[in-house]
Structures are given as C-alpha cells and as structure tokens.
C-alpha positions as CSV (number, residue, x, y, z in Angstrom):
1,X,-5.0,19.2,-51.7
2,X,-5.5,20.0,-55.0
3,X,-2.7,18.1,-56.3
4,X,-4.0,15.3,-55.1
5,X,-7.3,15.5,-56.7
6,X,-5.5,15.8,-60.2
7,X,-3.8,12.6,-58.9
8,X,-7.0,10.8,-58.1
9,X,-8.9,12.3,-61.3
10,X,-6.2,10.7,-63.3
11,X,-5.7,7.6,-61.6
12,X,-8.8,6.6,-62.2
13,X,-9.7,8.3,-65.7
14,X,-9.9,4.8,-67.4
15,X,-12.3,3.3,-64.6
16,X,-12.0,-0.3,-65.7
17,X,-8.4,-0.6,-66.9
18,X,-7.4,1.3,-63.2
19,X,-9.6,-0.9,-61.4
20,X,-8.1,-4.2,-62.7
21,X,-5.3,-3.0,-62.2
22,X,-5.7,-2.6,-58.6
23,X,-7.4,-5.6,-58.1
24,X,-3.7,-6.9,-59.7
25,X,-1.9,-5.6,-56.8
26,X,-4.4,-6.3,-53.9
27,X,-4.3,-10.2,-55.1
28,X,-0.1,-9.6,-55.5
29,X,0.0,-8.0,-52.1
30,X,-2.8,-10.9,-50.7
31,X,-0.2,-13.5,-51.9
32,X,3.1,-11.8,-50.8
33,X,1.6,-10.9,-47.3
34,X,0.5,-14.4,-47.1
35,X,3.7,-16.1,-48.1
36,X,5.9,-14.1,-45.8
37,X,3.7,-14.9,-43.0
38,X,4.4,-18.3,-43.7
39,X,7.7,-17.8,-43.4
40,X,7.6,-15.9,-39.8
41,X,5.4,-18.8,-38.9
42,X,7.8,-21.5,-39.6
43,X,10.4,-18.9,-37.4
44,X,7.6,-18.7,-34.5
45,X,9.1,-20.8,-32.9
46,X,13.0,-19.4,-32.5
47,X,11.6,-15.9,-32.3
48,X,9.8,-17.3,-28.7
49,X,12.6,-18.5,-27.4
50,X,14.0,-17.3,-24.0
51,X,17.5,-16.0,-23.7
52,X,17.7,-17.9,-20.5
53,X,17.0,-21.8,-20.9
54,X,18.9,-23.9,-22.9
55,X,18.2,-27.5,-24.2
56,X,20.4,-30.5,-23.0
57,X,19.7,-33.6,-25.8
58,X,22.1,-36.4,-26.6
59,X,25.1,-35.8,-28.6
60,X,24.3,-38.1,-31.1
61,X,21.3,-37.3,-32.0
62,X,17.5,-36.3,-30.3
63,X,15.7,-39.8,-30.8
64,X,18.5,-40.8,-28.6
65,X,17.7,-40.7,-24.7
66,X,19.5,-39.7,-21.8
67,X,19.4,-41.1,-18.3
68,X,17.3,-39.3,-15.4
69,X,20.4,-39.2,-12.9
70,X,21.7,-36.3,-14.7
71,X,19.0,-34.5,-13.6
72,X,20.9,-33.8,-10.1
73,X,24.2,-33.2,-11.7
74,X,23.0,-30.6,-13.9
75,X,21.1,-29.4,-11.0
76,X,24.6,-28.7,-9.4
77,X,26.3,-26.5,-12.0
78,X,26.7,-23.2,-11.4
79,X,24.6,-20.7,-13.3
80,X,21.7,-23.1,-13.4
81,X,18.5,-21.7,-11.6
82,X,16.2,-24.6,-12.6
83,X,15.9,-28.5,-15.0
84,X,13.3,-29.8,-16.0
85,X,13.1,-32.8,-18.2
86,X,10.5,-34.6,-21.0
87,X,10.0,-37.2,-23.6
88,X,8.6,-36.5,-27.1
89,X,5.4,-39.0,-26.5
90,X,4.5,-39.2,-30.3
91,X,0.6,-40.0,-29.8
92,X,-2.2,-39.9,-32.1
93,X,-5.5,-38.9,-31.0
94,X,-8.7,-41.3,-32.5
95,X,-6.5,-41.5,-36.0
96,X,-3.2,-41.0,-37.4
97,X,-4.0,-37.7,-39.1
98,X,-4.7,-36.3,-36.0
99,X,-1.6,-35.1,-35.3
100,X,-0.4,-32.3,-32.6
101,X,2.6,-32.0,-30.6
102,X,2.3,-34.1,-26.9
103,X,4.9,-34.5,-24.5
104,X,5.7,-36.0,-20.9
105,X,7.3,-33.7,-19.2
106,X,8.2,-33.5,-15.2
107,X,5.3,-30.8,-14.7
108,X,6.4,-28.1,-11.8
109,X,9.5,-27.6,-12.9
110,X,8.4,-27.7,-16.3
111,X,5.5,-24.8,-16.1
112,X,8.0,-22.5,-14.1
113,X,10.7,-22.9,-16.8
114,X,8.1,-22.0,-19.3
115,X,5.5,-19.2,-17.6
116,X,4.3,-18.0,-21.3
117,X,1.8,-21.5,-20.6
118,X,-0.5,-19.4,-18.6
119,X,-2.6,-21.5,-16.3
120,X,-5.4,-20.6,-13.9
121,X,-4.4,-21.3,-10.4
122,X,-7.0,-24.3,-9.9
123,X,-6.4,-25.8,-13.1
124,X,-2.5,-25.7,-12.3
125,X,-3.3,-27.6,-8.8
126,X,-5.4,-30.3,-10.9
127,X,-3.0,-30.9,-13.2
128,X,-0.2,-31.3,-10.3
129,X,-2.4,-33.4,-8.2
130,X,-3.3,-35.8,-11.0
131,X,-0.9,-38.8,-12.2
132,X,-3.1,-39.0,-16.0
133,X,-3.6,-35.2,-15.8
134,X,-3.0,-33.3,-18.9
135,X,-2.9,-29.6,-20.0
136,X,-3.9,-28.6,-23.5
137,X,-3.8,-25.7,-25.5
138,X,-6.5,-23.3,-26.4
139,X,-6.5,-23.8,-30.1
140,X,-6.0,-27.7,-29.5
141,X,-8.7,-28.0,-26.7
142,X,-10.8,-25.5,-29.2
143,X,-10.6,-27.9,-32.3
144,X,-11.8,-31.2,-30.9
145,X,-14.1,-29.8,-28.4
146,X,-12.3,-30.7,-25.2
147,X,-13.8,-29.7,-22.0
148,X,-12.0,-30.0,-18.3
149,X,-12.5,-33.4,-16.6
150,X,-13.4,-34.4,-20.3
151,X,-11.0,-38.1,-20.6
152,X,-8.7,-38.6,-23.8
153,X,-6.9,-41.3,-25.4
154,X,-3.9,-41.5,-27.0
155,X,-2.7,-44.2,-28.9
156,X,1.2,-44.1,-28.7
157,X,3.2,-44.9,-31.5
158,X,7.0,-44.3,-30.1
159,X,5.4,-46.0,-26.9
160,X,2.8,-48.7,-27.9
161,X,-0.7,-48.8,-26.6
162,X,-3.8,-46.9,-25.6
163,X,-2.9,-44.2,-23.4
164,X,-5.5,-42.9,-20.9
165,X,-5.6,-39.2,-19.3
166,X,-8.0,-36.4,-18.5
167,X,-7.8,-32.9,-19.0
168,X,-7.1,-30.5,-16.0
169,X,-6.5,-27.5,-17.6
170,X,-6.3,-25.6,-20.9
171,X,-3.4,-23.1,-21.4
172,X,-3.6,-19.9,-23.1
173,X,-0.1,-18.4,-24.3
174,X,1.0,-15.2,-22.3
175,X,2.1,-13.9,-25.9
176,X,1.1,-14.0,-29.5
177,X,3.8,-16.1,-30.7
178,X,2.8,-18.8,-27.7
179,X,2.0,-22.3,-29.9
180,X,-1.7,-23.0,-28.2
181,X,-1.6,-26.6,-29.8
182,X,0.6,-28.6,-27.7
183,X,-0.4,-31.2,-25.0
184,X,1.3,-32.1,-22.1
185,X,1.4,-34.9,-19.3
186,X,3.3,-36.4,-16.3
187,X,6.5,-37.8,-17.3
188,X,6.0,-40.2,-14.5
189,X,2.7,-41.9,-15.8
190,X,5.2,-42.6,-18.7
191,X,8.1,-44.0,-16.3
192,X,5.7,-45.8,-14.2
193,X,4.1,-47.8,-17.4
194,X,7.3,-48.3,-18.6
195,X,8.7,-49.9,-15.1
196,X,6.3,-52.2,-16.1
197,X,6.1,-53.1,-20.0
198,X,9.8,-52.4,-20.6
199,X,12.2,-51.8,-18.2
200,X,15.1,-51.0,-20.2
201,X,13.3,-47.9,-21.2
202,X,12.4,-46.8,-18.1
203,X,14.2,-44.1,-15.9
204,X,15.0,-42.1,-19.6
205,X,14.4,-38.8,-20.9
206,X,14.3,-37.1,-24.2
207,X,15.8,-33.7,-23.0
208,X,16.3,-31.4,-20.5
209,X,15.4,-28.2,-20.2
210,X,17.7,-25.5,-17.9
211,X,16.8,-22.0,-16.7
212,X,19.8,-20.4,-16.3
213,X,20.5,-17.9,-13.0
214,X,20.9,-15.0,-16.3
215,X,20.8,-15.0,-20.0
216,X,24.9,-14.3,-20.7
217,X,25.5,-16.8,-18.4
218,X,24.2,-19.4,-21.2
219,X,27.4,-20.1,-22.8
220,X,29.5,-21.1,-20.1
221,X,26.6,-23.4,-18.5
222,X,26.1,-25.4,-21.8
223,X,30.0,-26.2,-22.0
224,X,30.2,-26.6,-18.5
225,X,26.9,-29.8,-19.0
226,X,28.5,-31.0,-21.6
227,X,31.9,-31.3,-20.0
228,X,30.3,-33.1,-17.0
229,X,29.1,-36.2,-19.3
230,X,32.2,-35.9,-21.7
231,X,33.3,-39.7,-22.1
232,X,30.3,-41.1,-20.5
233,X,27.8,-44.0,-22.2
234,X,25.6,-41.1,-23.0
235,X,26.8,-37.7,-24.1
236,X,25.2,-34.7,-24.3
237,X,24.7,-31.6,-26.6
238,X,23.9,-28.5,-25.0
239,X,22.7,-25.1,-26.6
240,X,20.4,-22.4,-25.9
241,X,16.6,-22.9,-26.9
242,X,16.8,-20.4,-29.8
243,X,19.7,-22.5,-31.6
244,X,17.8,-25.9,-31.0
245,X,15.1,-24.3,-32.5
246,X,16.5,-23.1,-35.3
247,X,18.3,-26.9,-35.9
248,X,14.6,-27.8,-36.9
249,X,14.0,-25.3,-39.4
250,X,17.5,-26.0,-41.1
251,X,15.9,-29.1,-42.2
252,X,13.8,-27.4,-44.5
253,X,16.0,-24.2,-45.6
254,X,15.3,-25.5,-49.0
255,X,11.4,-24.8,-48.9
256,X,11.6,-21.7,-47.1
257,X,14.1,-20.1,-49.7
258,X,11.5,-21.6,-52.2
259,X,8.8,-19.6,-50.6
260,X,10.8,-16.4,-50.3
261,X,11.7,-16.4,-54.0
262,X,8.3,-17.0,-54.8
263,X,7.4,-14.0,-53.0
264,X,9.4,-12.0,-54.3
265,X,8.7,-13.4,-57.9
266,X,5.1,-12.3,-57.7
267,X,5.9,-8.7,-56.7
268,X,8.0,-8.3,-59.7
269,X,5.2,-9.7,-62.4
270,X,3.0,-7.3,-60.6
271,X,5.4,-4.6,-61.1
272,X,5.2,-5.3,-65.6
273,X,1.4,-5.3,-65.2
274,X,1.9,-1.8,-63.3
275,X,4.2,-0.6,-65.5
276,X,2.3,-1.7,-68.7
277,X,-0.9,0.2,-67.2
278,X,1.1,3.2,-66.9
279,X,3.0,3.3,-70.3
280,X,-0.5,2.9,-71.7
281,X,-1.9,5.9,-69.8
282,X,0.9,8.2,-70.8
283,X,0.7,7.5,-74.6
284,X,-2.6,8.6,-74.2
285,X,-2.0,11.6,-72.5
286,X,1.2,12.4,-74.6
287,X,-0.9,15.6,-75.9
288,X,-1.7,16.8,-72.9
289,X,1.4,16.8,-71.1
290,X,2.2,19.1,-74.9
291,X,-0.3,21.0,-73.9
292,X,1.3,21.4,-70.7
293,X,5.2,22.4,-71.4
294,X,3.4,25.0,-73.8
295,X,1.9,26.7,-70.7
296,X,5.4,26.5,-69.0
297,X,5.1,23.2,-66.8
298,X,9.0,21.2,-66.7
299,X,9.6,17.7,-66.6
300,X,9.7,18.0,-62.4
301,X,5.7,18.9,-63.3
302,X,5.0,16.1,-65.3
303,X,7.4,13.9,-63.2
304,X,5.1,14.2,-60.2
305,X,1.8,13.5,-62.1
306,X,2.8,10.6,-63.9
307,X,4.8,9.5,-60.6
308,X,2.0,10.6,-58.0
309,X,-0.8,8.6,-60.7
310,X,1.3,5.4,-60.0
311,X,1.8,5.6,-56.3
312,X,-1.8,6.4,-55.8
313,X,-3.2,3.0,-58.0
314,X,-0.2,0.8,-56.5
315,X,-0.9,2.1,-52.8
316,X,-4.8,1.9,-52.9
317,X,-4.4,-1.9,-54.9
318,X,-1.5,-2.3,-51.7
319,X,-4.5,-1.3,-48.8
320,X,-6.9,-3.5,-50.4
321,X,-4.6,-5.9,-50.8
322,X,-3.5,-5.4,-46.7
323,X,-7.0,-5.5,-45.8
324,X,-8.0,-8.7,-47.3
325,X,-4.7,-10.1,-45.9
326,X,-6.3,-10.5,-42.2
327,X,-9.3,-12.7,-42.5
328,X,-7.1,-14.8,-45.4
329,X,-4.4,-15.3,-43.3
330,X,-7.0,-16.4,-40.0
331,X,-8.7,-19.0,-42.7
332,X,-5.6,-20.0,-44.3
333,X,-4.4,-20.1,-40.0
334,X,-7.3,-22.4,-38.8
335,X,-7.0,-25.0,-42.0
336,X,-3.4,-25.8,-41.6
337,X,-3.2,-25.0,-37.6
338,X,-1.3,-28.5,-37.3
339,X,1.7,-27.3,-39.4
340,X,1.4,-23.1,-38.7
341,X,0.6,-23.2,-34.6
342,X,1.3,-19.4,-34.8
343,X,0.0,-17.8,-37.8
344,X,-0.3,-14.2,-37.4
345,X,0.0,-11.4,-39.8
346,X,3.0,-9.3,-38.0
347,X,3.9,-5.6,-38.6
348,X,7.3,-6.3,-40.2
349,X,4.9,-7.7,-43.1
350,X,3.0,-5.2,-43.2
351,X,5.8,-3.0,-43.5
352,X,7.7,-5.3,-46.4
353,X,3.9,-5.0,-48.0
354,X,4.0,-0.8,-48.0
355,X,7.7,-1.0,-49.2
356,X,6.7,-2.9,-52.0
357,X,3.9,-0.8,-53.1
358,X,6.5,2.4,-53.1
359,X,8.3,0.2,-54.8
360,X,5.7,-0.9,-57.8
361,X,4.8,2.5,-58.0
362,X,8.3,4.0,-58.6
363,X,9.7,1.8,-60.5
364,X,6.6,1.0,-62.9
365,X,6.3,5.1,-63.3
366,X,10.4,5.5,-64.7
367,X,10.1,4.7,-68.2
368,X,6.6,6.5,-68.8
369,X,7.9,9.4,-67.4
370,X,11.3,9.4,-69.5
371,X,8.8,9.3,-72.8
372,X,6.8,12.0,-71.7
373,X,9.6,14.6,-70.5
374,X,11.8,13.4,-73.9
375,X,8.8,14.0,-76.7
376,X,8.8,17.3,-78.3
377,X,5.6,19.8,-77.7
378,X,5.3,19.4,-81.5
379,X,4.9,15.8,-81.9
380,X,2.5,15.7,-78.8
381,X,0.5,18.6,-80.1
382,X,0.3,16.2,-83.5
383,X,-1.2,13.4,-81.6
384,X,-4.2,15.3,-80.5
385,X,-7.4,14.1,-82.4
C-alpha cells in the first residue's frame, strides 16, 4: 500500500506536465479503441455468420441471377434441412442518400433460416399474411420514425419505379452483432410486378440461402449444389455464409490494413511522448535516486519506482481513455449507422487497449531507468541544488 502511494506521489509531482500527459494517452487510447472498432465492425458481419447455411449465387458473378426451379433441386440434396431464396432490391427511400440494405426474400423460409431476426408472434403473422408487407429493423425503423401499419415507398433503382409497402413488423436482433438496419419484403410482390413489366426477369433470384441438416455437413452440400448445375445455362457457386461474407470485405483489404496501421501508428507516437515525460522526470530526480543507493537501495529499487511511475500515468491516461471510448464510439455509431450497422465497443478492444498501456508504460520507462541505475552516487549527489 505504501508503495503505491510513493508511485502516485511521484506520478503526479509535476501536476501539469503528468496531467498532459495523460490526457496524451486517453486521446491515443480514444483513437486506437475507436479505429479497431471499426475494424470489428467492418468484420460484424462474418463474425455472425452461422456454421450451418451456406449461400448458393451464380458462378459468374452475384449481379448475375439464377432461376427459381432450382429451388426444388436443392431442396432434394442430402444434408439440406431448409432454402430459402431473395433478390438484392436496391431501393432508395425519399432520396438517393438514403441508403440501407432492402431485399425480397421468400419470407417463411427466410425468418426460420435466420431466427437472430427476432419477431413478435403477431407481427410475424402480418408480415406473412401481407403481399406489400415489410419488416424493418430497429435502428432503421428508429431513424426515420417508422411506425407499424405506417406505408413506405421505395423507389427502385435495379427494378424501376415507385414501390409501395407497409410495415408489419420491426425486428430486433437476438444478438449484439445482429445488423438492425436491413429491410425486407415478399419476393413475390417482386415476381408478380415483374410477370407484368418484364417478363424475362421474372421467375429469378439473386441467391439462395441453405440450412444445412449440421454444420460439418457444409462442405459436401456446397459441392454436391454445385455439381447438380455443372454445365447448365446458369451455374452456381456455393460456400458457406462466413466465406461469402468475407468475399465482401476482401474488396476493401486495402482500407482496412490502412486503418490497422494507423492504429498502430498512433500508439507508438504516444509511446515518444511517454517516454520523453519520463526521461524528463528522472533527470530531475537523478539526485534523489543518489540519495537513495547511499542509504542502500539497488537498481531493482529504483527499477520499480521509475517503472511503477510510468505504468501508473499510462494506465490512468489508458482508463480515461477506455471510458471516453463508449459514448464516442455510440456517437461516432449513430452518425455513420448506414456504413457501421454494428458498431460496438467489444472486449477483445478493450483488451488490445490494456495491452497497450503495459505496453507504453514499459517500454517508455527502459531508457530512464538505464540512466538512473548507470549514474554514479557522486555525480547525482553533484546535481542537487
């Protein structure tokens, strides 16, 4: 106990230069938390997805469709317990910058393959029961003040026109890492429209979406979908949600290494400014670590002051810095909810934050305490005023 009061006395013995310091850190930590929880949010997505559904696309490429008649073939491989199927719809809501995720997707199958979409029980018979039905999420319902029965129009952009529905339920996610921002409707109002105003694109879906009977059954049910449509007009590329997720975020691997450099960047200048606030403190106190070694205290003594002084400034700059994290992470969250669906501060940063105060603190504290174990009692008696 009384070790650490030394620690605390000298810590903060030069109240403005230790206090600017630790402001230093908390706005380092602030701005590393923040950029690695950027980077879990852009990998929200893949860290949600189930072991047991895969994603059936077209081989060439996504923006490619494939025809609704393989929905019974797939039906009839083994290992599959369930398909569903959808369309990327692509619609804007009052203006182009607007933008949220909306799909058509076939809807029973579709909220059993997905049961994190948590539904009351009325809502869910609504949203069946009604051809222009649509489910929203919480955040998404939350942002432009959408209420059940409330109608919404669309204007498509893949799929021309102004689209009419009315909302029969708002989903809340059964986890954290649930997006709450996506909007969903009956892939048959879609078909049915399309019957109509172009029938060539009728009777076509964007993907499929397979449950499989269990998890390491995956594998062998992808090549076994994509063997059934080998050679065909249309042929398919099967992999498990996690992997199609992750094909999305490959496309910008660039700006993700970018932000994790950056992060990393801003933890070492912070670790100079630390370092430079120590080496300053222990030139000043070169006299009284003399004063010390005359009254018998080694360089293990003196290693733990100077060492314990920097942990203690690093790690209360790193709790501030923690602290201020949550309420800049839900603003930073709510402004750029379009592009971060999920952004929430999780305990692996936390942890990468608490490693890299130890860190600061260790590292800044080396060459200081080398000076002061290495200078003779003479020479730091000299300096004395």
């Amino acid at each position: 106990m009384m070790i650490l009061k030394i620690l605390f006395r000298n810590a903060f013995h030069n109240k403005l230069r230790s206090g600017l310091t630790i402001l230093g850190i908390a706005v380092a930590i602030l701005a590393f938390g923040l950029l690695r929880t950027v980077i879990s949010s852009w990998y929200a997505g893949v860290e949600a997805a189930s072991t047991s559904r895969l994603v059936t696309r077209n081989a060439i490429s996504i923006i490619f469709t494939l025809p609704l008649s393989y929905n019974e073939k797939i039906r009839q491989i083994e290992g599959v317990k369930m398909v569903s199927y959808g369309n990327w719809f692509g619609g804007v809501y009052i203006d182009e910058k607007n933008f949220f995720p909306n799909f058509c997707v076939e809807p029973r199958t579709y909220l059993e393959i997905y049961p994190e979409f948590v539904l009351s029980p009325a809502e869910k018979k609504a949203f069946l029961a009604d051809r222009k039905g649509f489910v929203a999420g919480r955040k998404l319902a939350a942002k432009y003040g959408w209420k059940i029965g409330d109608p919404v129009t669309l204007k498509g952009t893949i799929y021309p026109g102004n689209w009419d529905f009315v909302l029969r339920g708002i989903y809340k996610g059964r986890d954290d890492t649930t997006d709450e921002t996506q909007f969903y409707f009956h892939w048959d109002y879609l078909n049915e429209t399309m019957k109509k105003v172009s029938p060539q694109r009728a009777d076509q879906v964007g993907f499929y979406m397979i449950a499989v009977t269990r998890p390491d059954l995956s594998a062998d049910v992808a090549l076994a979908v994509d063997k059934t449509f080998k050679n065909s007009l249309a042929e398919t590329l099967t992999e498990t949600e996690k992997a199609f997720n992750q094909g999305f975020i490959a496309m910008s691997g660039a700006i993700v290494t970018a932000i994790q450099m950056v992060s990393f960047v801003v933890i070492i200048i912070i670790m100079a400014v630390v370092a430079n606030t120590m080496a300053m403190t222990t030139r000043e106190r070169i006299g009284d670590y003399a004063i010390m070694k005359t009254m018998g205290f080694g360089g293990r003594g003196i290693t733990i002051l100077i060492f314990g002084e920097s942990l203690v400034i690093s790690l209360t700059g790193c709790l501030t810095g923690m602290i201020l994290t949550f309420p800049a992470a839900a603003a930073f969250g709510q402004a750029l909810a379009n592009f971060f669906p999920v952004f929430i501060v999780s305990t692996e940063t936390l942890y990468l934050d608490f490693l890299a105060a130890i860190l600061i603190g260790c590292l800044a504290a080396i060459i200081p305490t080398r000076q002061a174990i290495r200078i003779g009692i003479a020479d730091g008696l000299r300096r004395i005023g």
